[in-house]
KEDREN-407425 format. One record per residue (C-alpha): residue number from 1; residue in one letter; x, y, z. Coordinates in nm, 3 decimals. Layout:
{r NUM "A" {X Y Z}}
...
END
This chain:
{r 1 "X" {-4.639 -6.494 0.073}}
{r 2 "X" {-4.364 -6.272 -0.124}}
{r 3 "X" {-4.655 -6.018 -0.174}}
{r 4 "X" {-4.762 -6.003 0.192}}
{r 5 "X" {-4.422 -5.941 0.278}}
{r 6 "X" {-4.312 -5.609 0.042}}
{r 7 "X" {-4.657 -5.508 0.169}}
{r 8 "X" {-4.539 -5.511 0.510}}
{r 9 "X" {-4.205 -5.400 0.434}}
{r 10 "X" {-4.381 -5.060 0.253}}
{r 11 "X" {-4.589 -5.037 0.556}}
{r 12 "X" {-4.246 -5.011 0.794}}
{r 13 "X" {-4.100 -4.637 0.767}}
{r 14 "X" {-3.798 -4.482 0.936}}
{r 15 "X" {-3.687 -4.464 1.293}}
{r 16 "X" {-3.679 -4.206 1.506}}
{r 17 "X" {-3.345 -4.294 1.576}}
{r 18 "X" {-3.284 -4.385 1.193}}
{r 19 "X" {-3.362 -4.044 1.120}}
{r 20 "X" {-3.147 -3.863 1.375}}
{r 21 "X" {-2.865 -4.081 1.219}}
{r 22 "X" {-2.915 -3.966 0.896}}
{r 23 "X" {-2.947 -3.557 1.034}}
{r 24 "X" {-2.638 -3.595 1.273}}
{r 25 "X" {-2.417 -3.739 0.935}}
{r 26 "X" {-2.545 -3.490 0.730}}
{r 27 "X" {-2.447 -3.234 0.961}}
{r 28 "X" {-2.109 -3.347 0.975}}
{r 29 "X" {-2.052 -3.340 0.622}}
{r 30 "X" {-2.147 -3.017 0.618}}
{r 31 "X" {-1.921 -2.894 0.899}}
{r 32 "X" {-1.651 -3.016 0.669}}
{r 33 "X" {-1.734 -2.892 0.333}}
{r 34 "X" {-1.899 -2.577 0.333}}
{r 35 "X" {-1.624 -2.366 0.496}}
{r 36 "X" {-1.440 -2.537 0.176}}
{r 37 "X" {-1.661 -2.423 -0.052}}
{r 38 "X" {-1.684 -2.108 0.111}}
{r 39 "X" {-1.343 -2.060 0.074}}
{r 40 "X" {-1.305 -2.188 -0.289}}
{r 41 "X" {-1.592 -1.896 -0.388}}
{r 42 "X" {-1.400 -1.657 -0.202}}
{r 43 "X" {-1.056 -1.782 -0.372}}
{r 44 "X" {-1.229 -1.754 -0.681}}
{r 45 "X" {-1.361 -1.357 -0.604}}
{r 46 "X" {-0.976 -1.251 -0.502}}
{r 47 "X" {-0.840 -1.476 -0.848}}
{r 48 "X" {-1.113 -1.246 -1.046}}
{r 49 "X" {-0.955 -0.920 -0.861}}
{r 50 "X" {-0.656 -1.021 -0.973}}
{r 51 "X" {-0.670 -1.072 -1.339}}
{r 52 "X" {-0.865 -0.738 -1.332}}
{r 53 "X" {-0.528 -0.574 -1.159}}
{r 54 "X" {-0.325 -0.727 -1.422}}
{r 55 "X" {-0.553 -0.579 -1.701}}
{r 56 "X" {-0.470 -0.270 -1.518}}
{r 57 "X" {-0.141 -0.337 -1.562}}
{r 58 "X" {-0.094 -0.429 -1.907}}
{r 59 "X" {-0.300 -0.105 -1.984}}
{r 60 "X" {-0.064 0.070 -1.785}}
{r 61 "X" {0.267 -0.029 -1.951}}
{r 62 "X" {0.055 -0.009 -2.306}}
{r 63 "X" {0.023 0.393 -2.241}}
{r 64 "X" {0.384 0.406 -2.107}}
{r 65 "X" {0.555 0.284 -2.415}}
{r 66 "X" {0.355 0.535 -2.646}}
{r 67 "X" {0.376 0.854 -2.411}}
{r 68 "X" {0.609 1.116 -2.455}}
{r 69 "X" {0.680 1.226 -2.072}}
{r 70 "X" {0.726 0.943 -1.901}}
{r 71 "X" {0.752 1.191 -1.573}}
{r 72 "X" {0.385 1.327 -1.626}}
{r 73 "X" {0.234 0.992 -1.775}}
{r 74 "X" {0.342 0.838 -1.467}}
{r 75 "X" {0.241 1.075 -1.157}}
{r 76 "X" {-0.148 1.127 -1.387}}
{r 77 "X" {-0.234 0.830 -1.588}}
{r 78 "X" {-0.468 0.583 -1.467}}
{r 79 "X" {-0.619 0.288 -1.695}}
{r 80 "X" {-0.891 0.293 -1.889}}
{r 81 "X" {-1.094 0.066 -1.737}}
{r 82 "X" {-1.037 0.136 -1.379}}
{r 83 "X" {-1.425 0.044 -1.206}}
{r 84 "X" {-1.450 0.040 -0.858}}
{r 85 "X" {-1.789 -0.051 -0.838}}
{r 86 "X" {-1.674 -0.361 -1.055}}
{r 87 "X" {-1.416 -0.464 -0.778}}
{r 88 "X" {-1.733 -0.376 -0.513}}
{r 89 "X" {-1.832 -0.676 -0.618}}
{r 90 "X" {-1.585 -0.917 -0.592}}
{r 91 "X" {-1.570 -0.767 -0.203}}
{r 92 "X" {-1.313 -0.497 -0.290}}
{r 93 "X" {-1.242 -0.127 -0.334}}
{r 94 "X" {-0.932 0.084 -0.450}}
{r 95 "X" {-0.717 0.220 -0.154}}
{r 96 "X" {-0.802 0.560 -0.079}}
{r 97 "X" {-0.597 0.778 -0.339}}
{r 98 "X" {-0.397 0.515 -0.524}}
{r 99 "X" {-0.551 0.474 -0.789}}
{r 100 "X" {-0.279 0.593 -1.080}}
{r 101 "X" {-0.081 0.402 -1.297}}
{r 102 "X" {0.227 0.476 -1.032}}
{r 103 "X" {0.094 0.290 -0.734}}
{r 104 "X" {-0.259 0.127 -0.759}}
{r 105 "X" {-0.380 -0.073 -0.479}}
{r 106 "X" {-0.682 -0.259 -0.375}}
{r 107 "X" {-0.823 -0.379 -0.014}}
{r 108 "X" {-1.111 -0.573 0.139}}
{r 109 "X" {-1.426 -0.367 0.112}}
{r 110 "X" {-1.528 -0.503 0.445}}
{r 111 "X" {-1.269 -0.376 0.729}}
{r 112 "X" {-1.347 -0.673 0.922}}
{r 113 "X" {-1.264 -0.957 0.633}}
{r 114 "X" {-0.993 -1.194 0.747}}
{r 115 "X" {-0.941 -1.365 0.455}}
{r 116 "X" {-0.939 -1.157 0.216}}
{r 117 "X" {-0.593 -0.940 0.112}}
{r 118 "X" {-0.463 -0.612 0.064}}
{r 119 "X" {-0.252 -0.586 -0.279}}
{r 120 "X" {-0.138 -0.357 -0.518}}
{r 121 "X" {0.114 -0.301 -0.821}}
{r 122 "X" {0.354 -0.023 -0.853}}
{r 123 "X" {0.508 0.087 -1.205}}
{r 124 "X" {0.845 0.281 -1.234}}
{r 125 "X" {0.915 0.585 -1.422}}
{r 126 "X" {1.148 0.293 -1.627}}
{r 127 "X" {0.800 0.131 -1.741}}
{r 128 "X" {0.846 -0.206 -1.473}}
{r 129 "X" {0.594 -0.327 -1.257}}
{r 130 "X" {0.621 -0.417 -0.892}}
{r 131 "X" {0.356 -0.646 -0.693}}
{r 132 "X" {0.314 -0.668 -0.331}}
{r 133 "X" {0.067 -0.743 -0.092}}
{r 134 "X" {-0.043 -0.786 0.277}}
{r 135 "X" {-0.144 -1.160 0.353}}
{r 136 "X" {-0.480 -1.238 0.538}}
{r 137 "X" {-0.478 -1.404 0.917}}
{r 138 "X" {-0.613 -1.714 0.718}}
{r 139 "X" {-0.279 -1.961 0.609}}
{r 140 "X" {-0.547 -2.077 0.337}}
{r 141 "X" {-0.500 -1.799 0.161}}
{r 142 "X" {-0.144 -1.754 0.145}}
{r 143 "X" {-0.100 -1.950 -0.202}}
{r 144 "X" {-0.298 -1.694 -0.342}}
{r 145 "X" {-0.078 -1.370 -0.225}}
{r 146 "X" {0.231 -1.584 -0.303}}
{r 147 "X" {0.100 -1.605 -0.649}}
{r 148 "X" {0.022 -1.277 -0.710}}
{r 149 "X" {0.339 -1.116 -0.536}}
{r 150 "X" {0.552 -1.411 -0.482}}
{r 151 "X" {0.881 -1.310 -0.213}}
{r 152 "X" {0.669 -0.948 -0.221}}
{r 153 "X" {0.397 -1.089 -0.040}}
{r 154 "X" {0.411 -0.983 0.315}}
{r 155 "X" {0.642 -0.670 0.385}}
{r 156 "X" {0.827 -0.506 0.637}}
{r 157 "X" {0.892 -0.178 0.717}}
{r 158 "X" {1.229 -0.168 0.593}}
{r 159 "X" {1.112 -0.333 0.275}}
{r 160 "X" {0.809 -0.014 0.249}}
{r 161 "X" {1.091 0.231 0.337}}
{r 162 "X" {1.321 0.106 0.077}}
{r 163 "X" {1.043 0.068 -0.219}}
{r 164 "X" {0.900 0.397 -0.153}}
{r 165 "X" {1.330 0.556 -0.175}}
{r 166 "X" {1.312 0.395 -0.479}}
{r 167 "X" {1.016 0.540 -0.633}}
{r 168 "X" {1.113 0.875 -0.528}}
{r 169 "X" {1.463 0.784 -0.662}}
{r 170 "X" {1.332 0.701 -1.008}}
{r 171 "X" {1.080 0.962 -1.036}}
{r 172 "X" {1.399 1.217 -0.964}}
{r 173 "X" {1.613 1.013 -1.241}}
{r 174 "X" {1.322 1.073 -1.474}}
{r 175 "X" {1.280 1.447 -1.418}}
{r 176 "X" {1.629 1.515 -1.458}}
{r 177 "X" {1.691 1.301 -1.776}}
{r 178 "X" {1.357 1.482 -1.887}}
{r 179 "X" {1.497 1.837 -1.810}}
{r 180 "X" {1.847 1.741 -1.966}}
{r 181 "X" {1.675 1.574 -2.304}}
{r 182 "X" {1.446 1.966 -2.334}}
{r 183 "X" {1.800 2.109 -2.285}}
{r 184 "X" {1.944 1.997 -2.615}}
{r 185 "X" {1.626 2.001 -2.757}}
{r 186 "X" {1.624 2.357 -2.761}}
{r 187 "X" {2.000 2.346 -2.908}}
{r 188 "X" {2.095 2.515 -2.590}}
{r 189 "X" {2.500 2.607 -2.584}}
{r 190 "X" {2.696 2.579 -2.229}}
{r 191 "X" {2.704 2.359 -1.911}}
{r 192 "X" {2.381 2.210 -1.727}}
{r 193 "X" {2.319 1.870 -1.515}}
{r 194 "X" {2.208 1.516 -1.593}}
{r 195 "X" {2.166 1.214 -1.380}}
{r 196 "X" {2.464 1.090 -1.153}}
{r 197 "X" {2.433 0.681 -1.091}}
{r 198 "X" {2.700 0.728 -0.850}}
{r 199 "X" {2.572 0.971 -0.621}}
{r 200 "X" {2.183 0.909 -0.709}}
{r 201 "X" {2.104 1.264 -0.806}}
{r 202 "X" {2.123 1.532 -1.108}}
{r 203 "X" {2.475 1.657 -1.021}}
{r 204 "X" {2.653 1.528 -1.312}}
{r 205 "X" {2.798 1.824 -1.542}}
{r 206 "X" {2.724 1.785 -1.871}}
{r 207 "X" {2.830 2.034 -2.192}}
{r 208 "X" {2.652 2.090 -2.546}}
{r 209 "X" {2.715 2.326 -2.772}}
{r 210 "X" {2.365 2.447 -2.980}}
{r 211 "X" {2.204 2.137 -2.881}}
{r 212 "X" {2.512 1.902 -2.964}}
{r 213 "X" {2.680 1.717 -2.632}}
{r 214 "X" {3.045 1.742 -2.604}}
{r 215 "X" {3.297 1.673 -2.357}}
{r 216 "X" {3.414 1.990 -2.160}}
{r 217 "X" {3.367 2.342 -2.152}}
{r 218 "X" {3.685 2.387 -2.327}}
{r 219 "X" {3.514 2.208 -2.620}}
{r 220 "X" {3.194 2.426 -2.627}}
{r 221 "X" {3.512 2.722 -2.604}}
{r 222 "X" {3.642 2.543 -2.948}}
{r 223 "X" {3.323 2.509 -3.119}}
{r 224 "X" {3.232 2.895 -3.051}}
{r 225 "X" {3.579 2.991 -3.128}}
{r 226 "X" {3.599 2.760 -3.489}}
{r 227 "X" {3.190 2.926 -3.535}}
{r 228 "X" {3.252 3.279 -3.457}}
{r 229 "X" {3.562 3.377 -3.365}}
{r 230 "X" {3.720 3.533 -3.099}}
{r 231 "X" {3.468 3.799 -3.045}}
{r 232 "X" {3.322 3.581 -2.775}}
{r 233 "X" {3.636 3.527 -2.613}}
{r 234 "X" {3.729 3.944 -2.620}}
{r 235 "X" {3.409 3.996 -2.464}}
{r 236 "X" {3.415 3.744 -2.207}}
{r 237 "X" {3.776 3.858 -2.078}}
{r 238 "X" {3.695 4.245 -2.103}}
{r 239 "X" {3.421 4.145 -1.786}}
{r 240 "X" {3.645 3.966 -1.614}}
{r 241 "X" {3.959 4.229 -1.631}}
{r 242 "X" {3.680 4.468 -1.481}}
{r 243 "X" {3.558 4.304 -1.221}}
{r 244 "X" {3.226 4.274 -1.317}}
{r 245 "X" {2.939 4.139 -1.124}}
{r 246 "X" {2.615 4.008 -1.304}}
{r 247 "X" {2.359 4.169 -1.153}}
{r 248 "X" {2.115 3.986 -0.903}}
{r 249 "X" {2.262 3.671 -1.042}}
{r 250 "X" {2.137 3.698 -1.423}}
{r 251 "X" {2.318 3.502 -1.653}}
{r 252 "X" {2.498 3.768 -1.983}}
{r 253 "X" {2.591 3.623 -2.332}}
{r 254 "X" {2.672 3.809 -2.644}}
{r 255 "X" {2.486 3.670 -2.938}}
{r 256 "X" {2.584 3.559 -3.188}}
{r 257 "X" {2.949 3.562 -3.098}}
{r 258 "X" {2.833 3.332 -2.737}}
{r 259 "X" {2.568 3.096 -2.952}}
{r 260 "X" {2.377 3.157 -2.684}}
{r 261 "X" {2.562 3.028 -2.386}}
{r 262 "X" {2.503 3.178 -2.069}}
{r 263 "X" {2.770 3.348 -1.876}}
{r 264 "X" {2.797 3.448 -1.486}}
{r 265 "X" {3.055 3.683 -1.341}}
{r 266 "X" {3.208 3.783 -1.015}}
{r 267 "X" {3.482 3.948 -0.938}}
{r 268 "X" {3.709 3.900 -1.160}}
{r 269 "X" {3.585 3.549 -1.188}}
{r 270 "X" {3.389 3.385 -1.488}}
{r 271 "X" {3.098 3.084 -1.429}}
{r 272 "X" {2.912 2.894 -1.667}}
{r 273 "X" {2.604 2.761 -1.418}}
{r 274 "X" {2.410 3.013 -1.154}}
{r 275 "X" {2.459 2.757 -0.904}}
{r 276 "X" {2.848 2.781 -0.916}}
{r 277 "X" {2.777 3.171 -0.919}}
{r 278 "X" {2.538 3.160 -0.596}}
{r 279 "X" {2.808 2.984 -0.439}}
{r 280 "X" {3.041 3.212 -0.487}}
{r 281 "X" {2.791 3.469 -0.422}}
{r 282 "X" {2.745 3.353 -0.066}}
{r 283 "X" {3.056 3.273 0.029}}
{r 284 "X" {3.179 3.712 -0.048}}
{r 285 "X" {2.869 3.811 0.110}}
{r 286 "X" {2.979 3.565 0.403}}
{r 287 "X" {3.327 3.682 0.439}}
{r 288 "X" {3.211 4.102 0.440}}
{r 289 "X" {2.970 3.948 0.710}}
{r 290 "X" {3.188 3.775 0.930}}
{r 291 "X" {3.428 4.097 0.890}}
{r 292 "X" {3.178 4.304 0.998}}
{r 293 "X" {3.041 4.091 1.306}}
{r 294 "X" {3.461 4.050 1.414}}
{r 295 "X" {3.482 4.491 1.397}}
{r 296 "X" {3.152 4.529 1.537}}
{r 297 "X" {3.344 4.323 1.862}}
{r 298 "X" {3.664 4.414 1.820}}
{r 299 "X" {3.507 4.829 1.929}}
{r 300 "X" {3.267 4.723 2.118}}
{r 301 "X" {2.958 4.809 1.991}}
{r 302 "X" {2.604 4.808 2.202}}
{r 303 "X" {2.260 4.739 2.186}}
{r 304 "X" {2.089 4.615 1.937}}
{r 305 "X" {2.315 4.523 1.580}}
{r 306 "X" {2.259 4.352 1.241}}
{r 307 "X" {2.551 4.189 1.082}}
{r 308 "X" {2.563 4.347 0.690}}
{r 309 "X" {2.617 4.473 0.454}}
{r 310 "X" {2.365 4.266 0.286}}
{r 311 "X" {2.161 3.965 0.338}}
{r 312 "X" {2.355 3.606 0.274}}
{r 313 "X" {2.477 3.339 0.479}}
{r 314 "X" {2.510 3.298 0.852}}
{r 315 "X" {2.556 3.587 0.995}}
{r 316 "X" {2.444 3.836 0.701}}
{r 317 "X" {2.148 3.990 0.817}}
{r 318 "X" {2.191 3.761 1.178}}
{r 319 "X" {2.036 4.053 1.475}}
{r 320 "X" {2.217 4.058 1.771}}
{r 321 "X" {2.279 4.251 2.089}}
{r 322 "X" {2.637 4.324 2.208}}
{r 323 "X" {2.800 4.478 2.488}}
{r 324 "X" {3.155 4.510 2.577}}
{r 325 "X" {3.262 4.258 2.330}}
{r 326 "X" {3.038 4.017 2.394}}
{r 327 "X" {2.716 3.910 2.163}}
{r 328 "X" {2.334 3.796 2.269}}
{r 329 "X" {2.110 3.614 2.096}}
{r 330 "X" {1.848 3.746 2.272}}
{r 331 "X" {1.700 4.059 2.408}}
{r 332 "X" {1.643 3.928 2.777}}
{r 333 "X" {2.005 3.787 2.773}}
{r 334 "X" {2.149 4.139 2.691}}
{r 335 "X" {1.918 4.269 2.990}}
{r 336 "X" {2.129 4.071 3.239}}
{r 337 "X" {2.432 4.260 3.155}}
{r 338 "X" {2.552 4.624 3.247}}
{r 339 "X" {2.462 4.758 2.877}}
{r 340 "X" {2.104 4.646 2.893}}
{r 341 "X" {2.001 4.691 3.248}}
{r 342 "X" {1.827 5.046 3.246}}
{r 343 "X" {2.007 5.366 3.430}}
{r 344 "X" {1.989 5.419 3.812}}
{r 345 "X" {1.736 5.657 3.885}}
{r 346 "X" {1.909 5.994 3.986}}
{r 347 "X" {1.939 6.038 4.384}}
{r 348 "X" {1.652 6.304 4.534}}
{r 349 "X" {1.848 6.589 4.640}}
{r 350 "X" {1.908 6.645 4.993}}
{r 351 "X" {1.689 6.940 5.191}}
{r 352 "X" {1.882 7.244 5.272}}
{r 353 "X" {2.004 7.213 5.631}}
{r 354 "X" {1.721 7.463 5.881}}
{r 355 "X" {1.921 7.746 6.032}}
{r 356 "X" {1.923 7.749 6.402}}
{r 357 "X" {1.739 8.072 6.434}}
{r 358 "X" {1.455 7.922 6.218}}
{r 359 "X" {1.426 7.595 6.420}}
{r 360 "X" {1.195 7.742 6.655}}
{r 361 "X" {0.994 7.981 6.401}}
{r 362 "X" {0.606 7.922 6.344}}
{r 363 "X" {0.426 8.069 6.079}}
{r 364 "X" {0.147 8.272 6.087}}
{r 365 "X" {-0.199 8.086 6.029}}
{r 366 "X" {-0.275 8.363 5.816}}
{r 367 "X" {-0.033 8.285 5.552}}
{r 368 "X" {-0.230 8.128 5.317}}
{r 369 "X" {-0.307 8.174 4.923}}
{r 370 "X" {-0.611 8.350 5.026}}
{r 371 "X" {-0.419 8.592 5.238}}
{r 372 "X" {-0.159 8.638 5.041}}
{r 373 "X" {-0.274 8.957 4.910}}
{r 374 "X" {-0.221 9.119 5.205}}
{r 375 "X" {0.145 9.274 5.220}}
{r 376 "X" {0.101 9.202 5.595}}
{r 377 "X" {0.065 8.769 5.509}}
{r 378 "X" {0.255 8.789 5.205}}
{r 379 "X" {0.427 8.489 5.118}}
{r 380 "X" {0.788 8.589 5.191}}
{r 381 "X" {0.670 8.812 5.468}}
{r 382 "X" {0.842 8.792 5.830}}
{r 383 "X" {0.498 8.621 5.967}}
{r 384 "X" {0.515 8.338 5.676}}
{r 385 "X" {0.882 8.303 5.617}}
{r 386 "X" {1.254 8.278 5.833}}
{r 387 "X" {1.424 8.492 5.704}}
END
């Protein structure tokens, strides 16, 4: 009896509607957990990207501390190991030209990718690193761009605007510190610029004498005076008492009495930087010019006029047209007024009134060139002519 009963047990099978049971369930899990696992491969592609950007990183701030230009090691050094076709295959690519040590960024290979995101690092001229990134549409995925950039992890445009004033703020801090450092470096004597934290730029005066800082320029005045004397000094005053003025802006020094520092003059005036000496520059050239444009005026100059003597500042070299006092900007403005609008043509000059006798008088059909040579037709002949 047991026996005949497994047999027909065996013998049984599924359902049709057993079956469809079994599909419809199994379908359901699936609806659940594959966009999960899905998800967790794709988690596990953008986790990969990322410990490859922090390699980057580290390799980064590795050159940094061992280069000798921060400035150039900055704006050209990329890592080592930078692969794109690696990150191809985690579903990324680098972002068009970042791809140095100063701002490297990677996106979504596929345009049309919703959950993947857009991040990047950048590294300062100061050797720090900055994350940020663009989240996905997918809220999933937001754990993982909060991990990677944290507060950094969706940005506005203020936030963009600010990071990329800063960048350009520290790569400007880094020139000029760089510029300042070569300065003494080459034991230069005199004034030059550094880096003002105030004012965020390289406006700050600074004064060395033969490579050695010091506080003023009556201190690098000391230190030539206690090295060589007063020969510097002599020399220095006998251009000034004349008036001299360096020629096209070229700094003068008298070595070895100066040690090298470089001196501007104008005037009767003495300057230790070409800016100071532009400036002053400009400002005589602007004054001759302005003199010049209030004469040119004041007698009433016309037509067409450049304000000289030499090219400067508004108005040097400025061309103008004037008329009675007045000055155009433009040629079809001075055309409106009485100085530009061209002469009246001269009046055609009356015919001489006919006599009464000749009213009435008919010449001869006979006068004509071809007759002419006949003293009977000749041109001022009684038959051609009232007398």
């Amino acid at each position: 009896m047991t026996i005949s009963n497994i047999e027909e047990d065996c013998n049984k099978g599924f359902t049709l509607i057993e079956l469809i049971i079994v599909i419809a369930g199994l379908a359901a899990l699936g609806a659940f957990t594959f966009p999960n696992i899905l998800a967790s491969l794709k988690l596990n592609k953008i986790e990969e990207a990322k410990a490859i950007m922090n390699g980057y990183a580290a390799d980064c701030l590795g050159k940094y501390r061992i280069s000798t230009d921060p400035v150039e090691f900055i704006e050209k050094s990329t890592p080592d190991e930078l692969d794109n076709i690696k990150l191809q295959t985690l579903g990324y690519q680098i972002d068009g030209n970042k791809n140095k040590c100063s701002h490297l960024a990677i996106k979504p290979l596929d345009e049309k990718e919703k959950d993947y995101y857009s991040f990047d690092f950048r590294m300062t001229s100061e050797g720090k690193i900055l994350k940020t990134a663009t989240p996905s549409s997918n809220p999933r995925f937001l754990n993982s761009c909060r991990g990677w950039a944290g507060k950094n992890c969706g940005l506005s445009e203020a936030q963009i605007a600010e990071f990329a004033r800063l960048a350009a703020l520290a790569k400007a801090k880094s020139q000029c510190l760089s510029s300042y450092l070569s300065w003494l470096g080459a034991a230069s004597s005199g004034e030059n610029v550094s880096w003002d934290n105030d004012n965020e730029s390289c406006t700050r005066k600074v004064f060395a004498f033969e490579g050695i800082p010091v506080n003023s320029l009556e201190a690098v005045d000391q230190a030539l005076k206690t090295k060589y004397g007063r020969a510097c000094l002599d020399w220095r005053a006998s251009k000034i008492k004349s008036k001299r003025i360096s020629s096209n802006g070229k700094s003068e020094t008298k070595d070895p009495e100066c040690g090298g520092v470089p001196y501007w003059f104008h005037s009767g005036n003495e300057f230790t930087s070409q800016t100071e000496w532009t400036a002053f520059d400009n400002q005589v050239k602007q004054q001759k010019c302005i003199s010049d444009r209030s004469n040119a005026l004041k007698t009433k100059k016309q037509g067409q006029y450049r304000y000289g003597p030499s090219p400067g500042p508004d108005p040097c070299g400025k061309v103008v047209w004037l008329c009675n006092g007045s000055e155009y900007n433009s040629l079809s403005s001075y055309k409106t007024t009485s100085c530009g609008k061209p002469p009246p043509k001269p009046p055609k000059p009356k015919p001489k009134p006919v006599p009464p006798r000749c009213k009435n008088f008919k010449r001869n059909r006979y006068c004509q060139p071809e007759y002419t040579g006949w003293p009977y037709f000749a041109a001022n002949s009684k038959q051609c002519k009232c007398p």
